[in-house]
C-alpha positions in Angstrom: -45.0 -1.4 38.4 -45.3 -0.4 34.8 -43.7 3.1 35.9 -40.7 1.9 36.9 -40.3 0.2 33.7 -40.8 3.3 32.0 -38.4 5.1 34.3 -35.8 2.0 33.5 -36.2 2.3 29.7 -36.0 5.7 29.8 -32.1 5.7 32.0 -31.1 2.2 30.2 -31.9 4.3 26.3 -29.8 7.2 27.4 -26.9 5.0 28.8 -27.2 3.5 25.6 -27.3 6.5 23.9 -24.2 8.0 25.5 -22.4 4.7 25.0 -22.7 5.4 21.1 -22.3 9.1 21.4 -18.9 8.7 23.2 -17.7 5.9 20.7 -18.2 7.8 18.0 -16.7 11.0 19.1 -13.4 8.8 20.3 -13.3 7.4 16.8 -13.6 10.6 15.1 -11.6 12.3 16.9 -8.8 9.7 17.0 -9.3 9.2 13.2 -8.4 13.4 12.6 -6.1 13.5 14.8 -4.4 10.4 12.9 -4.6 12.2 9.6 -3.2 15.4 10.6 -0.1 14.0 12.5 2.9 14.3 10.0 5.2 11.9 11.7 2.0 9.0 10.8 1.8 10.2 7.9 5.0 9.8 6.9 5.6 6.3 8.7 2.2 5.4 5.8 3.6 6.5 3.5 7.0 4.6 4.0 5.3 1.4 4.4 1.6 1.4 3.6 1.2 4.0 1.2 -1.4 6.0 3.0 -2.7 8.4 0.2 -2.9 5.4 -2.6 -5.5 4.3 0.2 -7.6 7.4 0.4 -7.2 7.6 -3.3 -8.7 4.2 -3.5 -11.3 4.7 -0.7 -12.7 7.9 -2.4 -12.7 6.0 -6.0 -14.6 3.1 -4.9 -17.1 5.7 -3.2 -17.7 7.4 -6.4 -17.9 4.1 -8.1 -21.0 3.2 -5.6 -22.2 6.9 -6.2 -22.8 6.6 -10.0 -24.2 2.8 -9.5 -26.6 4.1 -7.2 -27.2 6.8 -9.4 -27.5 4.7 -12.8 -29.9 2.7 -10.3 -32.2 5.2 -9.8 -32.5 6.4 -13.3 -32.9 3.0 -14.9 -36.1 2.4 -12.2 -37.7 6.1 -12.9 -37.1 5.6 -17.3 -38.5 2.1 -16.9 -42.3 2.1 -18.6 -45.0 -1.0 -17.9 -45.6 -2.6 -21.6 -48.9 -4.2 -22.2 
């Protein structure tokens, strides 16, 4: 009784698995094949302005970065007063 479980687990963890695995690789490879197609990337541009949106994506990622950052340093200078 208890192997069959097992065995169950075991095939229902690599469905799942696989699931994710082939999500993931759709989006990514949707996603660069989306950013390297010229006639999209000119439609964005026209109407959405797609680079003012990476531009924006990677400055609010280094914003995070140096928060994180400033984080860390504030919680390793900080000293216990008696």
């Amino acid at each position: 009784m208890v192997g069959m479980f097992i065995i169950g687990f075991v095939i229902f963890s690599l469905y799942l698995f696989g699931l994710l695995y082939a999500i993931r690789w759709g989006h990514t490879s949707q996603r660069r094949d989306m950013e390297n197609d010229p006639e999209l990337r000119g439609y964005y541009n026209r109407h959405n302005n797609w680079d003012k949106e990476i531009v924006e994506h990677d400055k609010r990622k280094n914003r995070n970065d140096k928060r994180r950052y400033r984080a860390k340093a504030r919680k390793k200078s900080t000293t216990i007063r008696k």
